[in-house]
C-alpha positions as CSV (number, residue, x, y, z in Angstrom):
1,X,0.0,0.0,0.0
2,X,1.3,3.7,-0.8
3,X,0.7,6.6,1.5
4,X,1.8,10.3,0.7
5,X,5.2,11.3,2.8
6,X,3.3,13.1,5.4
7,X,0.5,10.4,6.0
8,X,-0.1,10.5,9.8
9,X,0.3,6.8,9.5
10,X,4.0,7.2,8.6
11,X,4.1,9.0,12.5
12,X,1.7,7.1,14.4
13,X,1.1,3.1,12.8
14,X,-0.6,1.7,15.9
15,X,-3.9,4.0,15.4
16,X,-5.0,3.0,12.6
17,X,-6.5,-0.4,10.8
18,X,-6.4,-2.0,7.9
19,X,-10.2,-2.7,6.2
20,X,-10.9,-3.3,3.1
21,X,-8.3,-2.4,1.5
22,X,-8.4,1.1,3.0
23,X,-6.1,2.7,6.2
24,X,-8.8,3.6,8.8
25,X,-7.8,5.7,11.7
26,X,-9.0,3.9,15.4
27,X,-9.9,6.4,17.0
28,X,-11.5,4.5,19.7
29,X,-7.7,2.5,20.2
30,X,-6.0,6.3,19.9
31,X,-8.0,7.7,22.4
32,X,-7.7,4.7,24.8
33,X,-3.9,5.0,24.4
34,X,-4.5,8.4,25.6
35,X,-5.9,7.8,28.4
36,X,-3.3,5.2,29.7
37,X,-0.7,7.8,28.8
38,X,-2.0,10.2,31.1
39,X,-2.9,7.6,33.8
40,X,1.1,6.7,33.9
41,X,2.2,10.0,33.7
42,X,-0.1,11.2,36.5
43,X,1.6,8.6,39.2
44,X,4.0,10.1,41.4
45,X,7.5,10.0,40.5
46,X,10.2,7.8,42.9
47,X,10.7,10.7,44.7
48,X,7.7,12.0,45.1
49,X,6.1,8.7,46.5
50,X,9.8,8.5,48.8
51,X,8.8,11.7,50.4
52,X,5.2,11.0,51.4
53,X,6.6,7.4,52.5
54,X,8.8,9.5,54.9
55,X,6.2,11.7,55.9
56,X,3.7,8.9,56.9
57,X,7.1,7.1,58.5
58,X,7.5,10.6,60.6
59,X,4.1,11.1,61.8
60,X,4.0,7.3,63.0
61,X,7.1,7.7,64.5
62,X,6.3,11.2,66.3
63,X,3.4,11.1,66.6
64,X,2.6,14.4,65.1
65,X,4.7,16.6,67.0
């Protein structure tokens, strides 16, 4: 199959589909690829989840004081 040079299939493969002889864009899959994008990126880093580990670890410990 041939695409023109700046088909967004060229930049992105795993959206789309292959049907009937014709490239169709999931946008469905894209947007669910999305979403688990953002839901990674939105954890906490290592360091971020080390600091509220040590502040949990310092209230237990002292009680709050």
């Amino acid at each position: 199959m041939e695409v023109e040079e700046n088909h967004e299939v060229l930049r992105n493969p795993f959206i789309f589909k292959y049907e009937n002889g014709e490239l169709i864009k999931d946008v469905e899959y894209q947007q669910q690829l999305i979403r688990e994008r953002e839901a990674i990126e939105s954890q906490p880093t290592v360091e971020e989840r080390i600091q509220i580990i040590q502040a949990a670890l310092d209230e237990l410990i002292l009680g709050g004081t």
